[in-house]
N, C-alpha and C positions, 0 to 999 in steps of 0.2 A: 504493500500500500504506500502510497505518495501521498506527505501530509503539505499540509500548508507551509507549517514551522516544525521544524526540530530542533529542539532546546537540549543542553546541557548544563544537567545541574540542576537539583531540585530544594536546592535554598534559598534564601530570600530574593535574590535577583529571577532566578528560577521559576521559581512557585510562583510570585507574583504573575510575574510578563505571562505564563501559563493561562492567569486566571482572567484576565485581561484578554486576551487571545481570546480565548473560550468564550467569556461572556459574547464576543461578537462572531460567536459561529466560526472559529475557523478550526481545522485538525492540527491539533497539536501533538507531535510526540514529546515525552520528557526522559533523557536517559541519565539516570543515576548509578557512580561507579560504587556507592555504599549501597548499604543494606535498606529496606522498608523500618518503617517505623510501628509495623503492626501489632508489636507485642506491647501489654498494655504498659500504662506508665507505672502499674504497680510494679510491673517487672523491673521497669527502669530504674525506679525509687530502691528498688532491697538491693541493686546492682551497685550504687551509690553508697547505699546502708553499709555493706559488705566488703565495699573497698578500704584497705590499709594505708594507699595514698588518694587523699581526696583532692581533686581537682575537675577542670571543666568537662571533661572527657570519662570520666570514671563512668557516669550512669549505662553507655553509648557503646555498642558494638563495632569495632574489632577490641576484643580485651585489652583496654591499655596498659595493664602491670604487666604484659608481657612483651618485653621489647624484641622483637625480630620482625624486621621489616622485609629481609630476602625470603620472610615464609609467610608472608603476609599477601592477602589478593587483591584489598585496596589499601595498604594502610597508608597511616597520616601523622605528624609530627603529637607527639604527647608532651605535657607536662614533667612527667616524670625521667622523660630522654632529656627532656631539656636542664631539668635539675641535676641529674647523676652521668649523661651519656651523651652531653652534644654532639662532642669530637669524636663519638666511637660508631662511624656509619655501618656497624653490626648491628648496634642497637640500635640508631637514631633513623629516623625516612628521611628528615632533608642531611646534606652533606656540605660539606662549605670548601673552599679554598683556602690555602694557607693566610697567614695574617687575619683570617674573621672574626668578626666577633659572633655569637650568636643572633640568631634572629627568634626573641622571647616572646613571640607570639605562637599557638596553635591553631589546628582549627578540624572540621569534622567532614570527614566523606560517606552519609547519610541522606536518608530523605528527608527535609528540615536541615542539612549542613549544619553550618556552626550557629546557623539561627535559630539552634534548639535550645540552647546557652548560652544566645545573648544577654546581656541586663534588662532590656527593653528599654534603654535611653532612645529620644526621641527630639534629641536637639537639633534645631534648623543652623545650618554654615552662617556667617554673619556677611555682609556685602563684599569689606577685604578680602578675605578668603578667596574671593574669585579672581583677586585683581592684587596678588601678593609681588608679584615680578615689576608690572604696572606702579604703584603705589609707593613700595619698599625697595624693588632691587633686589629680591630673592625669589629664589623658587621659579614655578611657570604660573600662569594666567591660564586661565579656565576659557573657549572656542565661546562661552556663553556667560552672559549674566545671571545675576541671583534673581533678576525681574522673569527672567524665563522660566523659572524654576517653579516661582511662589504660586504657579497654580497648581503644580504636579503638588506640590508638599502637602495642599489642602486635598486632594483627594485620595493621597497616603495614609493621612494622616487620621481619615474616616475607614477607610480600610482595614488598617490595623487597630484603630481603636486609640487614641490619645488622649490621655487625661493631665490638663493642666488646665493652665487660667491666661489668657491673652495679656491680662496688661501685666502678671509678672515677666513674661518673657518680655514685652514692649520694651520695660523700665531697662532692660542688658541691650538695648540696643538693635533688636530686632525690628523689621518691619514688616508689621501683618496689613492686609487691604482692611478699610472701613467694614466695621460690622461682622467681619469675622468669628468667629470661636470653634472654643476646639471641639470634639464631641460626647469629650465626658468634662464633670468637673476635675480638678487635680487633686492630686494623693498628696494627703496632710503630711506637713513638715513633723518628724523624729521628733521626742525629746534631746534627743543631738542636735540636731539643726536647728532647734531653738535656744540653745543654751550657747551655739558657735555665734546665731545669729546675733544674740542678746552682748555680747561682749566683743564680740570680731569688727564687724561693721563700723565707717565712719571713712579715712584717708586710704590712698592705695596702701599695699604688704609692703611696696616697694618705694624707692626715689625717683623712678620712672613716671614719664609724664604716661598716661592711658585712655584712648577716646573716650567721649561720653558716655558714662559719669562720672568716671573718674575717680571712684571712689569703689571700699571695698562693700559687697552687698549678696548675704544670701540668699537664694530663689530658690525656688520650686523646682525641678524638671519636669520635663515632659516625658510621660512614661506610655509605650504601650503595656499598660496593664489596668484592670477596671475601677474604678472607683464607685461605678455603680455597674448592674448588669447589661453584657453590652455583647452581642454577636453571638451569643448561644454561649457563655463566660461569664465563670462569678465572677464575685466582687472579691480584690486580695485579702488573705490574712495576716500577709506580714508574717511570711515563715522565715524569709531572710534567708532564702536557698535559690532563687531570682537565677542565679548562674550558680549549679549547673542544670537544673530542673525546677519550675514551680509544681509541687507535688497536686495543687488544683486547677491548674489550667486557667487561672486568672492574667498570665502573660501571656500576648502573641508572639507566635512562634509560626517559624517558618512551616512546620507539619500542618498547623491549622490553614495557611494558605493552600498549600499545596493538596489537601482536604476539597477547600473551597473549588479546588480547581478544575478538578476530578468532577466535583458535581456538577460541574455545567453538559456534562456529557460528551465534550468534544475535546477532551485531553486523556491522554493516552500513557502511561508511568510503566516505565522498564525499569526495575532496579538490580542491581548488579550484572550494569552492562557499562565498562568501560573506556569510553572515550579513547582513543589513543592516536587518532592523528584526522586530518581534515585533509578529504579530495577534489581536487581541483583539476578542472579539463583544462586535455592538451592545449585545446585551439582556442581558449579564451581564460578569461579570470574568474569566473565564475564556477562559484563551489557544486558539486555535481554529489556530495553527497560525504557522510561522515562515518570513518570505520571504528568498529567497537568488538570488543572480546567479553564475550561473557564468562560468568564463574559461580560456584554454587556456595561453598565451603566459607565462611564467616569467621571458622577457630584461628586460632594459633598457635602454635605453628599450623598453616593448609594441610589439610591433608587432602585436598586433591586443589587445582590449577585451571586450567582454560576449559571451557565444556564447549566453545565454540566462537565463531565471531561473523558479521557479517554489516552490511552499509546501509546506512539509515538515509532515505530518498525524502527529500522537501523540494518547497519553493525557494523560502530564505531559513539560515540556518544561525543560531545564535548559540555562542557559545558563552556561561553563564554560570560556569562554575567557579571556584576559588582563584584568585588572583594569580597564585603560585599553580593553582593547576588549569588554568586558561592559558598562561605562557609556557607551561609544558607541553601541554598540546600540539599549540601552533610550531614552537620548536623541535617537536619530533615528527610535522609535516611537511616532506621536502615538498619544491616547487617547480623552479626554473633559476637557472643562468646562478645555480648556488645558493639558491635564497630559501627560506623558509616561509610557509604562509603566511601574508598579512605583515610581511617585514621587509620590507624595502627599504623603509628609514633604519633600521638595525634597530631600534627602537623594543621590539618586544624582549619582554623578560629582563627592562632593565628599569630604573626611578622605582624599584621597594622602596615602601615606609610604611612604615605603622609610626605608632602613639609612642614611642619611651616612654617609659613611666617613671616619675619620682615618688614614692611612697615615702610619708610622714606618716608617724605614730606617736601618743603618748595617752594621759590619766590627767583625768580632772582635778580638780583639786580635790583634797582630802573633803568628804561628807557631799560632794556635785555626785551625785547617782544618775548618769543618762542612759541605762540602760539601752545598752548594744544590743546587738543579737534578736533584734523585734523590727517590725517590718522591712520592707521591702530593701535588698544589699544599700542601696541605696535612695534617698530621697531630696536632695539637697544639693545645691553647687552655689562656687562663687564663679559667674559667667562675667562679668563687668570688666575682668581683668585679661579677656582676650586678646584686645587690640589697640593698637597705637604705634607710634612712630619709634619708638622702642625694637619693631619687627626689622628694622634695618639694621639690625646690629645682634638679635637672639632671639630662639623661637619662641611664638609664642606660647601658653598656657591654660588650659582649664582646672578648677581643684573641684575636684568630686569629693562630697562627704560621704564618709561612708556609715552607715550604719551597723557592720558586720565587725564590729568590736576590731581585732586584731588578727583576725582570719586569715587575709592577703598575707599581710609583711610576716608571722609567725607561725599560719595554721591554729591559732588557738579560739575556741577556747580548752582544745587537746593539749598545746605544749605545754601552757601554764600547771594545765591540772595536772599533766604526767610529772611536769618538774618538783611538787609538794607530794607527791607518790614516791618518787625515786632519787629526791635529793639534786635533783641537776637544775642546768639553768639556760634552755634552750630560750624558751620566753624573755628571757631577760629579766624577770620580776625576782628572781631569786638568785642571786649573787653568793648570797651566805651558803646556800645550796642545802638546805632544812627541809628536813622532813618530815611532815604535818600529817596530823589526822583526827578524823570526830569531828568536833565541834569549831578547834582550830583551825583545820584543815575547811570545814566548811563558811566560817567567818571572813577567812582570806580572799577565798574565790568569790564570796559574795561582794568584797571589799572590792579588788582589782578587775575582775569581770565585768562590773558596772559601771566603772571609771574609763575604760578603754573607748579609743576613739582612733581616727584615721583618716588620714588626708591623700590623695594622688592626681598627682599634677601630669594632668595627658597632655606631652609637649610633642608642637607640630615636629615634624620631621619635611624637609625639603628636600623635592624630587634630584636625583641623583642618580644619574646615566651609571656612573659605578656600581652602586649598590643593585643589583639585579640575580636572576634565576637563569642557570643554562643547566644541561641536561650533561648530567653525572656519566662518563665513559665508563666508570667502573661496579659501579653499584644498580642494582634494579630490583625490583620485587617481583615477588614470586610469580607474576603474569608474563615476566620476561620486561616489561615497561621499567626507560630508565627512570631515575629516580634525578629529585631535584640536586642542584650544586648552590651552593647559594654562597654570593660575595656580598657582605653585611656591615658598613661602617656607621657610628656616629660621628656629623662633623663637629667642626668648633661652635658653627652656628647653633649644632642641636645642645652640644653641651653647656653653652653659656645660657641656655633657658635653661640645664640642669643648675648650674650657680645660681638663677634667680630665684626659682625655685625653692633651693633649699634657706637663702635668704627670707622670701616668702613666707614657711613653715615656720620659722624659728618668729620671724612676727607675730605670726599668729599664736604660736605657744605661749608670747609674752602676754598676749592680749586676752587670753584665755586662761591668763595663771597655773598651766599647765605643765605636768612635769614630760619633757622629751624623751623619750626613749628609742629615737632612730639612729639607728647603727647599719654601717656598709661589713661588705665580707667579702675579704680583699681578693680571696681564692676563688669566688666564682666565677666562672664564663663572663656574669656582667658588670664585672668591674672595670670602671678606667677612674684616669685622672685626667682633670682639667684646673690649671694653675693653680697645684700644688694640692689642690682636693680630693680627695676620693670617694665615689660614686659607685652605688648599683644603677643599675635601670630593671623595670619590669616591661611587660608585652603588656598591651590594653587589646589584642586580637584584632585591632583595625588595619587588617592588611591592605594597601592601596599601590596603585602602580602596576607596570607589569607591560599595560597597551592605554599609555596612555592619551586621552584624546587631546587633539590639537587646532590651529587654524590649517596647517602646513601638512602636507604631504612628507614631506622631506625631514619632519622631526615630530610626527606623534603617529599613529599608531590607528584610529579612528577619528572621523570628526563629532563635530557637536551633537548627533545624533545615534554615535556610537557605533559607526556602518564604517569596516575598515575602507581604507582610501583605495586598496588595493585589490577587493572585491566588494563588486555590489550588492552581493547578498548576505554576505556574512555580516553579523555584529558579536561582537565581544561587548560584553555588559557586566554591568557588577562596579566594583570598587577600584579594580582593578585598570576604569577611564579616569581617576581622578586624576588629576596633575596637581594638586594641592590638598592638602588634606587638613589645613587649620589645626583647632583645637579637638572643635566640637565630634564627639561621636558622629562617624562617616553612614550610618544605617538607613538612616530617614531619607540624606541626601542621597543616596544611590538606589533606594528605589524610588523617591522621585525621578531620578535620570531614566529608571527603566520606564516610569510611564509615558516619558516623555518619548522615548525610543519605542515605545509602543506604537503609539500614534505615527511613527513615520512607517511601521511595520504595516500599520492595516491599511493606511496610504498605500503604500507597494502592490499588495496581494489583489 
């Protein structure tokens, strides 16, 4: 059968465009190189329950505690590779080049992708963002305006379900049209966020000038998740497990699109069918169709491999999976005169970024009880402090509060309690390294438990020809498909927003009479220094780059509408078009882009 569209990739760029598609009658196929998501979420939930390392992947098939990726059918970078096994491509799926540093993001090859695990942040790009080269003299500039965008965002943003309140976001400098709102109310600020609020607020963290307002100000986020009942989904409880599961389906997740998608009758879902290279006829540019390997086997180590493969027939074909595996693709599909598909500019597979992250931690004051560990990971940001003239000199910032105690930077509230268990002092809370119990033991943790708090600064990273993904000569996984290579730097640009940064935090600790308890750890992968400092960085999982889009033929990758320059039918979509990636969570804005890339789709057919 010959469909209209053939999609890859059934994550949020995925599953959306899918649903979209479908609503207006056309045949869609969707090919997923993960697993279905049919097993219930109670499955998921005891699979999370039952893991020893907890992270965004644990709920999610292929078994992340076990690292081999040459016996694996589709596997995908883990948490726990990246903790104990970056540089060991036995255990790790991506592989890097000498001098890298790691690349501390993951992500999921499943139906719902890594949008099973997102937080459901729902922040809109600010107008700079589009225009950071423009403006500042860094980065690249965006083929389109933010004014392009602001319609797609409102009808995402009904979509998915967003709960906030128009004139907090207005106050950070955002611009909504007259008469707007979002389509739920927003999710009530933490006893965190109002105790940050209550004492934080007033001049910027920094000495740096900052656009309007100029000053420091906590808001609201925008969340897809409900605040009242909205799309066949409760209302949250505030389990604060947001990533890596909401155990009641109060967040949108990419599964439930791709659900949605399925219902219109005219989308079509292969899962565990492999993507691995894009065909293109002799006598012209145009894609004639996409070959794929299928597989049965989920365990790990496989015990069995290819069960067969064959070519997916469309009109136009989108490819719409992971950043890192949209540029593997295309670079393991040869073409002509040398080149690989949709690369002419050499451009694919290069400008990775994601978010670095600075993570701050500390305790409230002795008898401030803000109870952590209650609603949603997160509820709260300081967004005011994105932009300004400042960007011509260091990246800029968002600081996300968090509501998950000490989760992130220590894993706790496990490490603390195992350290009054066993005497040690992984947490940091226990230096004397004492060993408590009964009633002591339970006064402690009610003490420091309640006091913990946490800050992370998701700083832009600026597109970077060096920083890119080519395909690994030595390594592959078990389908025989090679495996990513990945060349990964922070520049000086990124790490002078790490300096502000930690500037920043230490403000904020003063302002909050807060005791600091953030420490680097010199031996990891993500360590560096920058004048004379030393730094971790975390992954915020905003993987961006890869094909990115441009005005130019000659230096990006698609244009504004996400339809490579170098075939007319092909689009690459996702996160993967940005050429600037700001501060704000990339989610909302890329699939705005997809709807946008939509509408040029049903134009075509």
């Amino acid at each position: 059968m010959e469909y209209d569209v053939v999609i890859v990739g059934a994550g949020h760029a995925g599953a959306y465009l899918a649903y979209v598609l479908g609503v207006q009658r056309k045949r869609v196929l969707v090919l997923e190189a993960g697993a279905t998501t049919h097993r219930s979420r109670e499955d998921y939930m005891e699979n999370f329950y039952l893991s020893t390392f907890k992270a965004p992947e644990s709920p999610y098939p292929p078994d992340a505690s076990r690292l081999d990726p040459a016996h694996t059918n589709a596997p995908r970078p883990t948490t726990q590779a990246l903790v104990s096994a970056w540089d060991q491509p036995e255990r790790s799926y991506l592989t890097y080049t000498k001098d890298s540093m790691p690349f501390a993001s993951t992500y999921e090859r499943i139906v719902g992708g890594t949008g099973l695990h997102w937080m459901g942040t729902c922040l809109r790009m600010g107008e700079s963002d589009f225009a950071l080269q423009a403006r500042y003299g860094r980065g690249r500039d965006w083929p389109l305006s933010i004014d392009e965008l602001v319609p797609y965002y409102a009808r995402v943003e009904s979509f998915i379900g967003v709960a906030a309140d128009v004139a907090d976001q207005a106050s950070t400098g955002i611009f909504y049209p007259p008469g707007y709102e979002y389509p739920m109310p927003g999710i009530p600020l933490s006893i965190v966020d109002q105790f940050i609020r209550s004492r934080a607020e007033g001049l910027p963290l920094t000495d740096e000038t900052y656009a309007a307002p100029n000053a420091t100000r906590v808001t609201p986020t925008p969340a897809g998740r409900n605040s009242v009942p909205y799309d066949n989904r409760r209302v949250c409880h505030g389990n604060t497990n947001c990533t890596p599961i909401c155990p009641i389906r109060a967040k949108f997740d990419a599964a439930h699109a791709m659900n949605k998608a399925l219902a219109t009758g005219y989308v079509e879902l292969r899962a565990q069918t492999v993507v691995d290279r894009v065909q293109v006829s002799a006598d012209s540019a145009r894609v004639t169709g996409l070959h794929y390997v299928t597989y049965d086997c989920i365990d790990v180590p496989a015990t069995s491999g290819r069960t067969g493969e064959g070519v997916a027939v469309g009109t136009v074909y989108v490819l719409a999976a992971h950043a890192l595996e949209n540029a593997k693709i295309l670079l393991n599909s040869p073409w002509r005169e040398g080149l690989s598909v949709a690369n002419r500019s050499d451009q694919v597979g290069r400008n990775l970024m994601d978010h670095p992250v600075y993570l701050a931690w500390g305790l409230f004051p002795a008898g401030m009880r803000a109870y952590g560990y209650r609603g949603p990971v997160s509820t709260a940001g300081i967004e005011t402090l994105r932009d300004g003239p400042f960007r011509a000199r260091r990246a800029a910032w968002r600081i996300e509060i968090g509501n998950d105690g000490w989760q992130w930077p220590v894993t706790d509230p496990y490490a603390t309690g195992l350290d009054y268990v066993y005497g040690s002092n992984v947490g940091g809370l226990n230096p004397e390294r004492r060993i408590k119990g009964h009633a002591s033991y339970v006064r402690t943790l009610n003490d420091v438990l309640t006091r913990q708090f946490r800050m992370a600064f998701l700083i832009e990273q600026e597109a970077d020809p060096a920083n890119r993904v080519q395909l690994s000569s030595m390594h592959r996984d078990h389908l025989g498909i090679a495996r990513p290579l990945l060349t990964y730097r922070l520049s000086d640009y990124v790490r002078a927003g790490f300096a502000q940064a930690r500037v920043a935090a230490r403000e904020l600790m003063r302002r909050l009479e807060a005791i600091e308890h953030t420490k680097t750890n010199p031996s990891s992968g993500t360590a560096f220094e920058y004048q004379g400092q030393h730094y971790n960085y975390a992954g915020a999982g905003h993987v961006c780059g890869t094909h990115l889009m441009g005005r130019s033929r000659m230096d990006s990758v698609v244009d504004a509408d996400q339809c490579s320059w170098d075939h007319d039918n092909l689009y690459l979509v996702g996160c993967g078009s940005m050429p600037s990636i700001g501060s704000a969570n990339p989610t909302l804005t890329m699939l705005a882009m997809v709807g946008r890339t939509a509408d040029r789709i049903l134009a075509s057919l």
